[in-house]
N, C-alpha and C positions, 0 to 999 in steps of 0.2 A: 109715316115718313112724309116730310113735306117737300115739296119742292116747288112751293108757287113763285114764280117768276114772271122777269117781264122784260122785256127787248130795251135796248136803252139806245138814245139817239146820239150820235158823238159828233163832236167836232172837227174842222176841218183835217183833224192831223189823226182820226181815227181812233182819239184815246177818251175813254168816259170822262162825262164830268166830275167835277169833283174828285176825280182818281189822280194820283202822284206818282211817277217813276222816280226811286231812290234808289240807293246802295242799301245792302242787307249790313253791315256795317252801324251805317246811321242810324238805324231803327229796333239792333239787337247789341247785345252784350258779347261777346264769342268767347269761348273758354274751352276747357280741355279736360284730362285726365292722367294718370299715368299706372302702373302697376306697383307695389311695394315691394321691396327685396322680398324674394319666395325665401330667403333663409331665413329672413327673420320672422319668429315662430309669435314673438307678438304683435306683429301685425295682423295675425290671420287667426289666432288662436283662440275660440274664445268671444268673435269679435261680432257684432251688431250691426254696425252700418253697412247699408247695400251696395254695393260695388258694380256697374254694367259693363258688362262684357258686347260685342257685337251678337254675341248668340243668344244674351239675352234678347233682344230684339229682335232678329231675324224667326228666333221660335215661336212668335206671339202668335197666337190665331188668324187668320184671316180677318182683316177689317179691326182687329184691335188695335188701338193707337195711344192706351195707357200703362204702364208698367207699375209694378206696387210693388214687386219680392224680385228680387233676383237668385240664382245659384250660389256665389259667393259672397262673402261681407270680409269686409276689413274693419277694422278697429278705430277708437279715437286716435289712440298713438300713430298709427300710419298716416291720419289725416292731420295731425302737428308735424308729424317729422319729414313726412314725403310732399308737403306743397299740393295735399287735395282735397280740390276744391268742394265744398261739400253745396249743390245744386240744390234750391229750397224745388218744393211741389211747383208745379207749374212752369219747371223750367223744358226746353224742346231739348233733346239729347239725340243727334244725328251720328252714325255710324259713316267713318272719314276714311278706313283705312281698307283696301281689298276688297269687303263689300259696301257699297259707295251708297248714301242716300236713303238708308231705311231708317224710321224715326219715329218714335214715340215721347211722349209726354208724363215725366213721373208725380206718381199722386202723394209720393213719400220722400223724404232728403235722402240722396244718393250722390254718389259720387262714380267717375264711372274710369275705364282705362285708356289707354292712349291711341285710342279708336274710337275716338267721336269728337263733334266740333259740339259744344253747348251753346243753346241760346238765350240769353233771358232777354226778355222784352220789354221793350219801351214803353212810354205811353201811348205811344202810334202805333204800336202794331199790338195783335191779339194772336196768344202762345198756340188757340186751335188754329186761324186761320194760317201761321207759319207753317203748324203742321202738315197742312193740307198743302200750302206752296211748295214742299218740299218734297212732298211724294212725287206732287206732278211735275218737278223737275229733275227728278230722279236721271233720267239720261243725260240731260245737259252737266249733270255735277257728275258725272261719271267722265265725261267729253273736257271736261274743267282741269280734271284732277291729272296730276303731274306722278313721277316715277317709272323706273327702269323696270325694278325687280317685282313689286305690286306699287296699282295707284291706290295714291293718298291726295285726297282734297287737304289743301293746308286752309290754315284761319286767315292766311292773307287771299287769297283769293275766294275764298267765301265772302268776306268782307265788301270785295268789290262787285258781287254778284249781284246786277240788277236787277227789283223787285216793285213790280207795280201797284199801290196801295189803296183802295178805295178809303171811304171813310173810316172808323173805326166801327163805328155800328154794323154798319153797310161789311164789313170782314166779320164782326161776329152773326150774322145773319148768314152769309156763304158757308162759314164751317161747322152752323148748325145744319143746313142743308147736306153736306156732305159728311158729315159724322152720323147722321139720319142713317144712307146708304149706308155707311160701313155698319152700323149699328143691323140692318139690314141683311148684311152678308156673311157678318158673323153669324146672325141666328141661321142664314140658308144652309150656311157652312156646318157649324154643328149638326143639322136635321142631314145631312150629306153627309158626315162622319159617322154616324149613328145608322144610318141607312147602308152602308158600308159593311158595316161592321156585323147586322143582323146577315148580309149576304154571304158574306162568308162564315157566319157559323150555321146557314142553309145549307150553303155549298159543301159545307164538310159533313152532315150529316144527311145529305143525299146522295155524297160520292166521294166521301175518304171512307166512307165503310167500305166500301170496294176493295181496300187497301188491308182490310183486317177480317180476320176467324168469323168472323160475325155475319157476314154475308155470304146468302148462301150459292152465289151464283159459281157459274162455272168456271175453273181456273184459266185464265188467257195471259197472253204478254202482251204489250202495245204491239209488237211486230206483225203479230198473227192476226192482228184485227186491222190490220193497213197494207193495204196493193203495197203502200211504198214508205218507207222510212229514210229521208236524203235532205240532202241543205243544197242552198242554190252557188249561183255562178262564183268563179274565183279571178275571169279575166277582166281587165277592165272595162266599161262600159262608157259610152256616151253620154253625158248630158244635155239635156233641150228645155226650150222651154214648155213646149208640148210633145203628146206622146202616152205612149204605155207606161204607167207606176214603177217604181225602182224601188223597192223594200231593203230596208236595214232592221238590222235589230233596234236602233233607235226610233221607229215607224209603229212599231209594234209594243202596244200598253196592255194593259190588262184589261183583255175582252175585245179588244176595237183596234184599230188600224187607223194611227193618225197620216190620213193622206196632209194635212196641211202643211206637215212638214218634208214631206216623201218629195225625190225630185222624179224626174220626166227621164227617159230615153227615147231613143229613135224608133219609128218602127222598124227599121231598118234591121237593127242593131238586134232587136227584139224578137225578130222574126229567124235570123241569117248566124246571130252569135252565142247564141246559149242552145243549150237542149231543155226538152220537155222537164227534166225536172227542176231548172229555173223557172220556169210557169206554170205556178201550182194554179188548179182548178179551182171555180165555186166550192166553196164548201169545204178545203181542205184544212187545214189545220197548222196555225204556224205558231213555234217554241224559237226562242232567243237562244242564241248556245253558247254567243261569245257574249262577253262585256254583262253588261245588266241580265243577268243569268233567267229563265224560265217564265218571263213572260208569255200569253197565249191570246191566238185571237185567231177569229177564220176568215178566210179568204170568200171576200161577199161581191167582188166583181173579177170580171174575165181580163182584164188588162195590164197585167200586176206580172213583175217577175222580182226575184228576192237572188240578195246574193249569200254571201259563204257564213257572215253570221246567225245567219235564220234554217231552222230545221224544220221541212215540210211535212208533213205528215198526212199520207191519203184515203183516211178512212174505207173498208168497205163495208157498202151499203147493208148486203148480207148479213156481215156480223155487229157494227155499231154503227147507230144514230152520230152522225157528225158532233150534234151541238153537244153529246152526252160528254165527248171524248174530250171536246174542249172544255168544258166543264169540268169534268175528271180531273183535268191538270192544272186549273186554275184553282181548284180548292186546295185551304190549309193544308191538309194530308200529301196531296199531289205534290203541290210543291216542297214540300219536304223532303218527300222520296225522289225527285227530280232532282234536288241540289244535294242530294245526300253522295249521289253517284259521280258528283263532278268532278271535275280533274285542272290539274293545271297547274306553274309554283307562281308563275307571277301575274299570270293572268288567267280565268278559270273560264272552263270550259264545261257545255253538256257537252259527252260524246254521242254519238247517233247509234250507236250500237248500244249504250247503256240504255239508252231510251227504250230503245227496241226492245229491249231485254224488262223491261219493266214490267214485274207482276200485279195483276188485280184480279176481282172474282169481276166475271161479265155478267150481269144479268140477263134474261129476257128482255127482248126487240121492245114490247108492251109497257115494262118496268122503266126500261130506259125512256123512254120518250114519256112517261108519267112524269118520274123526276126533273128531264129538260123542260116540261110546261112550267114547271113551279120555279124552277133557275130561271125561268126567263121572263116570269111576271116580276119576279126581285130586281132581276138587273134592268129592267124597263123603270122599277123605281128610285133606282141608283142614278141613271142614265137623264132624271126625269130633273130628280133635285138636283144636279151636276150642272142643268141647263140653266135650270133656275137663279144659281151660283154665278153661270158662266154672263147670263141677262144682266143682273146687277152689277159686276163687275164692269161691261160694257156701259152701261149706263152710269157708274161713278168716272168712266173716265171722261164722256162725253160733257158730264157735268162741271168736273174740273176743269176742260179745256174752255166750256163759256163764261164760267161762273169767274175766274179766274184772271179772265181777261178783258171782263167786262162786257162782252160781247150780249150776253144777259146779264140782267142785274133781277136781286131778290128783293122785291118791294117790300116797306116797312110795316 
């Protein structure tokens, strides 16, 4: 991966030499797509040419920024009789409509639906470095984009979308450096998806046998291996900007507690308005019960209170190892039998009682904590390439905001 660069000195007005602000307009072609009547059976029947959808795009891998197959094809007949436009290789195909800004580059003639703006390119500009200008304007064309009921970027104000252009060299030199990184993060990405995936067929084979004939330990319920089975506060709380943790079930991933999203209460508030079991302990054990069902992760600092959608659960020491119990529920098996029992018609629910009720054989004190070492060398390498992932992401954005703007320039 290269990224050798070099500081560029600019003029009085702060803009590189040699670099032009134009209209995206002047420097691309702008097109579109549309769908074919679903009734008609020869347009789709049968048919070859690629068709993109927004999902084909949004589903690409991390850091992939070329398309070659999609889901659907439509026919010749649909691209004579329906006005589509058929987009040779190399054209930029931008997703316009609800999800705003996601783009890739196809390496095969496509045409796509009425959710995306196309670009083809001029002789001044170069189809990767649009792509990479369009990623890192992704919020400003979301800011752009007009409607009531969902935004749509239309092609007239895409058009007028100012776009600063170094040379043409000088642009295909940035989006080899930046297609580097994505190249980059794809490979972290997969090594993290694969890393992933060996974890949880760990995790099921250290602790969804607990769940089957096969193990021979002793019969228990979650309830009988925990002081306490309960979910947190229901009245409203305070927000601050500091303070003791406020736990939602949206706080709460698998395995970990994203504080950067969690907001603040008062001490006040934290100390005078809940009861002890809104403030689960170190080491406690918390399950998601509303909304995004059976998520787990333990409570790894003392300042933390959780409301109505998270279910606490208080290990004792006596009969299970904490990290086994989170463990337990976070493997394939576990979650199975955790969302097998849920309830709810329109919005689904763990109940705390199903929980509590939940059978497994318990091993020996010995056993269990053998197994939590091995769960947690895996999730240490889970945790490990995640960061990895999380580093070059950070450092593609920091690239696009220099490289982009001229602020560095990539020497020839």
């Amino acid at each position: 991966m290269s990224c050798d660069v070099a500081e560029v000195d600019r003029d009085v007005d702060g803009f590189p030499d040699a670099w032009r602000s134009l209209r995206l307009g002047d420097v691309a072609r702008l097109g579109g797509g549309t769908t074919p009547a679903r009734g008609e059976a020869e347009y789709w029947d049968g048919a070859s040419v690629p068709w993109v959808t927004p999902s084909d795009i949004t589903s690409l891998p991390t850091g992939v920024s070329t398309i070659a197959s999609t889901e659907r094809m439509v026919s010749d007949r649909a691209l004579a009789e329906c006005s589509l436009p058929l987009n040779p290789p190399g054209t930029v195909l931008m997703t316009s409509r609800a999800t705003i800004g996601f783009a890739a580059i196809n390496s095969v003639p496509m045409t796509t639906n009425q959710g995306f703006i196309t670009f083809t390119t001029g002789r001044d500009l170069d189809a990767a470095f649009l792509l990479q200008w369009l990623i890192a304007q992704r919020p400003n064309l979301v800011a752009a984009a007009g409607g009531s009921t969902f935004k749509e970027l239309s092609r007239g104000t895409a058009k007028l979308l100012p776009i600063d252009l170094p040379p043409l060299d000088e642009q295909r030199r940035i989006a080899e450096v930046l297609q580097s990184v994505d190249e980059a993060i794809t490979t972290a990405q997969a090594a993290l998806t694969a890393n992933e995936s060996v974890h949880r067929l760990l995790l099921d084979a250290l602790f969804g046998i607990c769940f089957s004939a096969k193990d021979s330990g002793k019969a228990a319920t979650i309830g009988q291996v925990c002081e306490r089975v309960t979910y947190g506060f229901t009245n409203p709380m305070p927000t601050t900007d500091e303070g003791p943790w406020m736990l939602t079930a949206a706080n709460v991933r698998h395995g970990w507690i994203d504080y950067n999203s969690a907001r603040h209460t008062s001490p006040a508030a934290y100390s005078n308005d809940i009861s002890d079991k809104s403030r689960p302990p170190v080491g406690a054990v918390l399950v998601t019960k509303d909304g995004t069902l059976g998520r787990v992760a333990r409570v790894d600092r003392g300042d933390v209170c959780i409301n109505q959608s998270v279910a606490v659960l208080i290990p004792s020491a006596k009969e299970i190892d904490g990290s086994f119990l989170s463990y337990l529920l976070q493997c394939p098996t576990g979650q199975e039998r955790m969302l097998a029992d849920s309830g709810g018609s329109s919005v689904k629910h763990i109940y705390i009682s199903k929980l509590a009720e939940l059978p497994f054989a318990l091993p020996p004190m010995d056993v269990q904590q053998e197994r939590t070492v091995l769960a947690k060398e895996s999730e240490h390498a889970v945790r490990e390439q995640a960061s990895a992932v999380e580093a070059l992401s950070v450092l593609k954005s920091e690239l696009m905001s220099d490289l982009l703007s001229g602020r560095v320039r990539v020497p020839a």
